[in-house]
Structures are given as structure tokens and as C-alpha cells.
ZALUM-528069 format. One record per residue (C-alpha): residue number from 1; y, x, z; residue in one letter. Coordinates in Angstrom, 3 decimals. Layout:
   n       py       px       pz res
 NUM        Y        X        Z   a
...
! end
This chain:
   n       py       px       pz res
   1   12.139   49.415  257.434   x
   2   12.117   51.099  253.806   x
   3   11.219   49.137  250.475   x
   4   12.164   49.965  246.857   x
   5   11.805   48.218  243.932   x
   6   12.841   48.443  240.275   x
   7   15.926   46.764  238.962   x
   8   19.152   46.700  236.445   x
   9   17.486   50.220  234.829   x
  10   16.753   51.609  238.206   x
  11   15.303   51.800  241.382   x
  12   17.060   49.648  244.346   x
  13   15.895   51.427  247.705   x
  14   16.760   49.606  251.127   x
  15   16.317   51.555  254.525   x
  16   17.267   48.872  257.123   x
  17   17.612   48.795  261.067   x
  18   17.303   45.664  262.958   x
  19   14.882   44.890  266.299   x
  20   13.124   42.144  264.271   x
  21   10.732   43.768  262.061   x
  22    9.576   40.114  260.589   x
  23   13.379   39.147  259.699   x
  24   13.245   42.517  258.107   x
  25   10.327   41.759  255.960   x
  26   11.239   37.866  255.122   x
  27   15.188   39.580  254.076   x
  28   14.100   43.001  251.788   x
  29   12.030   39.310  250.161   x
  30   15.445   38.018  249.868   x
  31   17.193   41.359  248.740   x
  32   14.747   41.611  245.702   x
  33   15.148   37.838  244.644   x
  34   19.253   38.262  244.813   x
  35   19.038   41.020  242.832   x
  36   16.353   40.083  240.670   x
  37   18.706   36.911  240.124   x
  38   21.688   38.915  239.076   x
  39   20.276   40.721  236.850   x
  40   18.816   38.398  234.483   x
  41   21.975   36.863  234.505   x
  42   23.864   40.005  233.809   x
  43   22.298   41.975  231.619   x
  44   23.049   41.947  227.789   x
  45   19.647   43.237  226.900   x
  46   17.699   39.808  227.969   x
  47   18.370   37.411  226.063   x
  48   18.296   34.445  228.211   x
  49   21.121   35.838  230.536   x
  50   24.319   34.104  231.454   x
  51   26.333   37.495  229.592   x
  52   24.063   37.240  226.178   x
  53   24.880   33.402  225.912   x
  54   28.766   33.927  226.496   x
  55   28.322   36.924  223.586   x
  56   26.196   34.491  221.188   x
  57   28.668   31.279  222.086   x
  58   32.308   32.191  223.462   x
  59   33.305   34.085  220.330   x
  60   33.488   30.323  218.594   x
  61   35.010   28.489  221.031   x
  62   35.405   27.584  225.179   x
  63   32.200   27.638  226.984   x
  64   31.569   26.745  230.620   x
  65   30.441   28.995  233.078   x
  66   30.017   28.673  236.912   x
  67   31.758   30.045  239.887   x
  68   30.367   33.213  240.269   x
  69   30.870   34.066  236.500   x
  70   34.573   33.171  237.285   x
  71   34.918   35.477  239.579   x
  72   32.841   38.309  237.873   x
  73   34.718   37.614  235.020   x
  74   38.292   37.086  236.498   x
  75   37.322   40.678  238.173   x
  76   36.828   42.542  235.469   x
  77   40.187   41.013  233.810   x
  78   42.198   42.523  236.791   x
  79   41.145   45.738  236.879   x
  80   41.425   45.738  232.848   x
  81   45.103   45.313  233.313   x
  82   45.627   47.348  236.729   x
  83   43.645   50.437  235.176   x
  84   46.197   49.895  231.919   x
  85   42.501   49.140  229.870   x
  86   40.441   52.290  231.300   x
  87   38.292   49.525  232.311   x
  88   36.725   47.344  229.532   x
  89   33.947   45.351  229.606   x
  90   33.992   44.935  225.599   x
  91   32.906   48.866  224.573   x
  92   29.582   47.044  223.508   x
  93   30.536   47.385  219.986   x
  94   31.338   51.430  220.245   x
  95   28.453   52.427  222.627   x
  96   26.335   50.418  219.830   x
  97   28.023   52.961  217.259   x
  98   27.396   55.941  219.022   x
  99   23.102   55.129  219.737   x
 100   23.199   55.176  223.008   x
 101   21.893   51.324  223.248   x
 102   18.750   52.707  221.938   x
 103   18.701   55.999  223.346   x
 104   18.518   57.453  219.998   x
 105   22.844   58.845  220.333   x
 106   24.667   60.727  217.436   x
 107   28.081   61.160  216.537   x
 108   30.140   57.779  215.145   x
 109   32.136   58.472  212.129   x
 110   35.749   58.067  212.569   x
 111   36.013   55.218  210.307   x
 112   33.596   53.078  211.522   x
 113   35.132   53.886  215.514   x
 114   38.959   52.172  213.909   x
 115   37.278   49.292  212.588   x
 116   35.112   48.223  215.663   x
 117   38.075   48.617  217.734   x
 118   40.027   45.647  216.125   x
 119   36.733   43.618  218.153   x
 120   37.198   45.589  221.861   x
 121   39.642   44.989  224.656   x
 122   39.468   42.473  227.168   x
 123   42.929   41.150  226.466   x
 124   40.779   39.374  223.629   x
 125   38.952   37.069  226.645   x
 126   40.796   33.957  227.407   x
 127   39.629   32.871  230.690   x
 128   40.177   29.553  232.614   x
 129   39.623   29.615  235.838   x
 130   40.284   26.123  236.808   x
 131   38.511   24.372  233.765   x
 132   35.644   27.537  234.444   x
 133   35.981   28.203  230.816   x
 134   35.715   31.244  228.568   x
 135   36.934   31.982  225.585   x
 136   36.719   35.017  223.131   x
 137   39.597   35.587  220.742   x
 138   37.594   37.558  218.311   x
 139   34.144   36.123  216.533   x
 140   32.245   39.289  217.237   x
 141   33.753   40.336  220.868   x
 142   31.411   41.498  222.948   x
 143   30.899   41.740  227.129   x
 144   28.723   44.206  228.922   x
 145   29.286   44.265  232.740   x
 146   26.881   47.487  233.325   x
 147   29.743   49.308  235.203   x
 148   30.057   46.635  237.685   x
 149   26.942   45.046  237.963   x
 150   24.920   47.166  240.359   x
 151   28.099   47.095  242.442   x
 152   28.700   43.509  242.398   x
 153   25.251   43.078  243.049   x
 154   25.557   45.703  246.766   x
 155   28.220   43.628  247.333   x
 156   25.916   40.320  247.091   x
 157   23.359   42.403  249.163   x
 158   25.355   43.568  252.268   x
 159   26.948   39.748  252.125   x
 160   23.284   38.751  253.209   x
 161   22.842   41.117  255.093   x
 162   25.320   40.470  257.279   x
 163   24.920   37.129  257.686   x
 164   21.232   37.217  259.193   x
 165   22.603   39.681  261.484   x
 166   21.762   43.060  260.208   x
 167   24.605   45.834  260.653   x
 168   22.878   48.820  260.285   x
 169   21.496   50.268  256.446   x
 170   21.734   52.613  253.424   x
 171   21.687   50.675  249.914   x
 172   21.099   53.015  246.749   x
 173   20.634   51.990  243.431   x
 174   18.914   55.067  242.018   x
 175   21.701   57.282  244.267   x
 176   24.552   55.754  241.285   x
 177   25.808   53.230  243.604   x
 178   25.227   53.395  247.297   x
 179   26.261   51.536  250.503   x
 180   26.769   52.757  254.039   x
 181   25.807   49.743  256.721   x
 182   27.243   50.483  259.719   x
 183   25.679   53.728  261.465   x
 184   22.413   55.593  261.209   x
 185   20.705   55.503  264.256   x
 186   22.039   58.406  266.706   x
 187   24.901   58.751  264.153   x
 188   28.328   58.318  262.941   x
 189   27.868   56.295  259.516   x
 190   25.557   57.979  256.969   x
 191   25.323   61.282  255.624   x
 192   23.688   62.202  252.010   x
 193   24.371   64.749  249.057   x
 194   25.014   64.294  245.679   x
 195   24.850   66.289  242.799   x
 196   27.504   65.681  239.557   x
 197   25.767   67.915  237.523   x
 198   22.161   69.268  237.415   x
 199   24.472   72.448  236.251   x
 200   23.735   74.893  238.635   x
 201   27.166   76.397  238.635   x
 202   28.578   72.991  240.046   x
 203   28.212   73.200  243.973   x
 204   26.902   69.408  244.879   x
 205   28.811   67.396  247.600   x
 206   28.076   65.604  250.977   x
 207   29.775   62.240  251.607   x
 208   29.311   59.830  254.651   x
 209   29.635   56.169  254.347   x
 210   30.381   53.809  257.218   x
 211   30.924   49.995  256.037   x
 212   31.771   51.935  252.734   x
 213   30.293   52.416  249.660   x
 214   29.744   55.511  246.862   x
 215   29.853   55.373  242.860   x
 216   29.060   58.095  240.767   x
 217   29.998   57.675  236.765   x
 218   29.217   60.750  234.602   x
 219   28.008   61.897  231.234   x
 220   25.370   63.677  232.913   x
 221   21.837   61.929  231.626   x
 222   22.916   59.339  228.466   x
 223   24.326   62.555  226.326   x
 224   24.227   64.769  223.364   x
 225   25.305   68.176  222.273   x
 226   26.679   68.437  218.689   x
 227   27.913   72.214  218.335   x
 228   29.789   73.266  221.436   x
 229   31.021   70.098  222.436   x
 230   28.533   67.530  225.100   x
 231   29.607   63.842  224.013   x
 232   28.044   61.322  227.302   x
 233   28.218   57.818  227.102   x
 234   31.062   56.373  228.742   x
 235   33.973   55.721  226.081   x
 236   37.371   55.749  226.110   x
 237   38.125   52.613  224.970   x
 238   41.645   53.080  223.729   x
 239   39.675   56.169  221.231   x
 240   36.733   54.370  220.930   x
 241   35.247   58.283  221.522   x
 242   33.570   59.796  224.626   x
 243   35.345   60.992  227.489   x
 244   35.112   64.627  227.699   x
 245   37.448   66.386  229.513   x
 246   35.946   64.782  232.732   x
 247   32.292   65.420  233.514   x
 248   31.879   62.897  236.773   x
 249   33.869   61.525  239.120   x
 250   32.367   60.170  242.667   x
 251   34.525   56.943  244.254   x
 252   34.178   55.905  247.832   x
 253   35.757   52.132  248.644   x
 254   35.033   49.792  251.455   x
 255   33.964   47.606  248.235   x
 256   31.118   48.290  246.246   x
 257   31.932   46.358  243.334   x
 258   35.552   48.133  243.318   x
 259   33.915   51.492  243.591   x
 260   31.762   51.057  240.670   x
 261   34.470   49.970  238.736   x
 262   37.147   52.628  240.109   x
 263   34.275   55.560  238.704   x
 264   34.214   54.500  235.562   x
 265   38.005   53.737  234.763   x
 266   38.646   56.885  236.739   x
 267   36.544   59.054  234.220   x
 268   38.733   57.602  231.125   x
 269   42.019   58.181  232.994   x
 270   41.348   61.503  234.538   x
 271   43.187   62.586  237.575   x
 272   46.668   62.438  236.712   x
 273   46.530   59.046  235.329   x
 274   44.569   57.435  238.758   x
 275   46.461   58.594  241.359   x
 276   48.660   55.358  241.227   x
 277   45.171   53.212  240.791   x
 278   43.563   54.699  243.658   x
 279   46.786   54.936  246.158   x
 280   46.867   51.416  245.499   x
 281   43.248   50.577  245.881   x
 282   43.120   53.007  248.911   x
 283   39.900   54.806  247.695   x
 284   38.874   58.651  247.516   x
 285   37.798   60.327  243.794   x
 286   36.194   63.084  243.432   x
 287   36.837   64.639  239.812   x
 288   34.239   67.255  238.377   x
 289   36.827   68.514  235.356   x
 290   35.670   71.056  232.700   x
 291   37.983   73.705  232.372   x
 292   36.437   75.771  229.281   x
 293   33.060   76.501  229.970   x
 294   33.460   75.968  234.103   x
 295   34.009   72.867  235.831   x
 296   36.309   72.729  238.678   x
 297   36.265   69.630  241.770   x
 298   39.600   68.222  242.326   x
 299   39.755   65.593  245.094   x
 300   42.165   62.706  245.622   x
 301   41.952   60.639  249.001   x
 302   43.713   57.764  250.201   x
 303   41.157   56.256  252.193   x
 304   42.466   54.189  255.242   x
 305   41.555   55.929  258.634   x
! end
């Protein structure tokens, strides 16, 4: 069975294999209400969501929040500090700066970029996990979980999946962040291409997933030219500027929500800098790099076989 449907700024396309076509039908149901669910409780840009009352509230003193924000939150704190702050979920502030909220970017002047950053860095949160409490450290602190929350939500997905019994699927939100479900029928996992780049001069790449899942993070459709120099929109948040020497990098983990994560902080740190992070985390990068006007792959795998 197929389905799609639109979600979290995308479309979330489900191509599942089980001999029951009516669980099928009654689950994709299911599928769309879980993720339907997450996202109005993750996004910043409704204002009723769990994330926009934490960034109206926390900043002036401990709010509760439930389990699953815990562990969202308590997340996103861990690989903060394991990806030595590649990882932030407080950039709000900067990608604000830069107009790429509102799709209308330009470039941030320098002195506006120091001041903001005195309100990023998730050091700033304060959370307690057994009191489920959150606290921000700075009035004007800002979350935005949009670099984990399609992958937290595959993650919620192939949960439910596997719990009504069905083993076998491909997950895609909009071909960003994927998951394998056990094997294609007549094959060995599942087999798809990618493209970094719609730059011709970048060959595209072939990955198969098997109980695994893919993230792509680039600055390859939220970006502007000024001069010669392309400015995307993920941010370095030590700079507060865009990344540029990196133009994508494509993460496969056994966890989608670590995947997600592992593309982004892996296009602040560049290749040197992750090799420790993804040894550890036993994931494979792919890095497209610019190297003057040519961009060159450079691959780093430590999957488990």
C-alpha cells in the first residue's frame, strides 16, 4: 500500500507491505494522526504548540512539560554537549536575523549576529527531568526542534509500525529523512538515489537501508548568493553565520531521530571534527565539501555489520 500526505513543511510518503490490506488502511489512518500530533506540538510556527508555549513561558521561570517533551528535550541536550554545541536547538534567534523564517534571506550584519548570540546555546536550558520541568536561563531564549523533528517523528512511526506487526516499508519525508523497514519485496533492504546538489557537476549517490534510516542536511533550497559566496540556512552556532565550507552531508543510523540530528551537527563540524561523533554513534556521513568552485564527496563509515 502507498499513501502520502502533507506534514512538518513536507510531504510524508508511506509504501508498506503486510498480507492485511485493511490493517494497512486502518494504520497509514494512524501514521497521519501520529504525525499530525507531533507536529502541532513541535512546530514553532503554530502557536498553540507545546515548543511556542515553552518559548512564550520558560524564559520567566520553570514550566511543566510531559514525558515525551522530557525526552525530546533531554535529547537534544545530549547531543548539544556530545557534538561540543554543533547541535543547538536555540539558532531561532540567528536564522530570524538572516530571513530565512520568512523566506525573504539576506545577509545579517555582524553586529547584530554578537548580540543575539548572548540569547543562543542550549547550555542556557535548565532541564528537570524528574520534576518534568524546564527552565530557560535567558528571557528571550528560544527552541526550534526542526532538525529533529521529522526524525523523531520516523522514529514514532516505525514504533507503530512494528507493533501491529508490519516489518516491511520505506518512510520518506519529502526524501530529507527516510526509513528502511525491513526488506523490499524480492530484495535485500531498500535501494534509492539521492541527489546533494541539483549541481550537475555533483554525481548523486545510491544508499540502501535495512532497519536503518537516511538524513540529508544541506544548503541546497533555503539559500542566497551575495557576490561569489552561496550563504544556506543552517548556522553555525558558535559564528552565528552559515556554514559554508560544507554543501550537504547524508547520515545513515539505525535511529532516525539520531540521523537527523547527526546531518545537521555534521554540516557545522565538517569532517575532521565528526569522526569522533560518528565512531561513537556508529553511523556513516557522507560529506559533499566545496573545494573552490568544485565539490568533492568524502565518506566516513562506521556502521556496524
Amino acid at each position: 500500500m502507498t499513501s502520502s500526505f502533507r506534514a512538518m513543511g513536507t510531504y510524508f510518503e508511506l509504501v508498506l507491505f503486510h498480507e492485511e490490506e485493511r490493517l494497512l488502511r486502518s494504520l497509514v489512518n494512524e501514521v497521519r494522526e501520529e504525525v499530525e500530533r507531533l507536529e502541532n506540538k513541535l512546530s514553532r510556527f503554530l502557536p498553540t504548540s507545546e515548543v511556542s508555549r515553552l518559548n512564550r513561558t520558560a524564559g520567566k521561570g520553570p514550566v511543566l512539560i510531559d514525558y515525551e517533551m522530557v525526552e525530546i528535550l533531554s535529547l537534544a541536550l545530549r547531543y548539544f554537549r556530545k557534538t561540543r554545541g554543533a547541535f543547538d536547538i536555540t539558532v531561532a534567534p540567528l536564522v530570524r536575523e538572516w530571513g530565512f523564517y520568512d523566506r525573504r534571506p539576506h545577509l545579517a550584519e555582524a553586529a547584530r549576529l554578537r548580540e543575539l548570540l548572548d540569547r543562543v546555546g542550549a547550555d542556557k536550558i535548565e532541564l528537570d527531568v524528574e520534576k518534568r520541568q524546564v527552565r530557560f536561563l535567558h528571557p528571550q531564549l528560544e527552541i526550534d526542534l526542526g532538525a529533529m523533528g521529522k526524525g523523531y517523528a520516523l522514529r514514532e512511526v516505525v514504533t507503530l509500525l512494528r507493533r501491529f506487526g508490519v516489518t516491511r516499508g520505506l518512510l520518506s519525508f519529502g526524501g530529507s529523512s527516510i526509513y528502511g523497514l525491513g526488506d523490499r519485496p524480492g530484495a535485500c533492504g531498500w535501494t534509492f538515489g539521492f541527489r546533494y546538489d541539483e549541481d550537475p557537476r555533483i554525481p548523486p549517490g545510491t544508499v540502501n537501508l535495512r532497519d536503518q534510516a537516511f538524513s540529508m542536511s544541506g544548503s541546497t533550497v533555503r539559500r542566497f548568493r551575495q557576490g561569489d559566496r552561496v550563504y544556506g540556512h543552517i548556522l553555525d552556532p558558535e559564528s552565528g553565520s552559515p556554514v559554508e565550507r560544507v554543501q550537504a552531508v547524508a547520515v545513515i543510523h539505525p535511529d532516525a531521530v539520531v540521523a537527523e540530528i547527526l546531518s545537521t551537527a555534521c554540516m557545522v563540524l565538517g569532517p575532521e571534527r565528526s569522526e569522533a561523533v560518528l565512531q561513537e554513534e556508529r553511523a556513516r556521513a557522507i560529506f559533499a565539501i566545496r573545494m573552490g568552485e568544485e565539490v568533492a564527496l568524502r565518506e566516513m563509515n562506521f556502521l556496524e555489520v
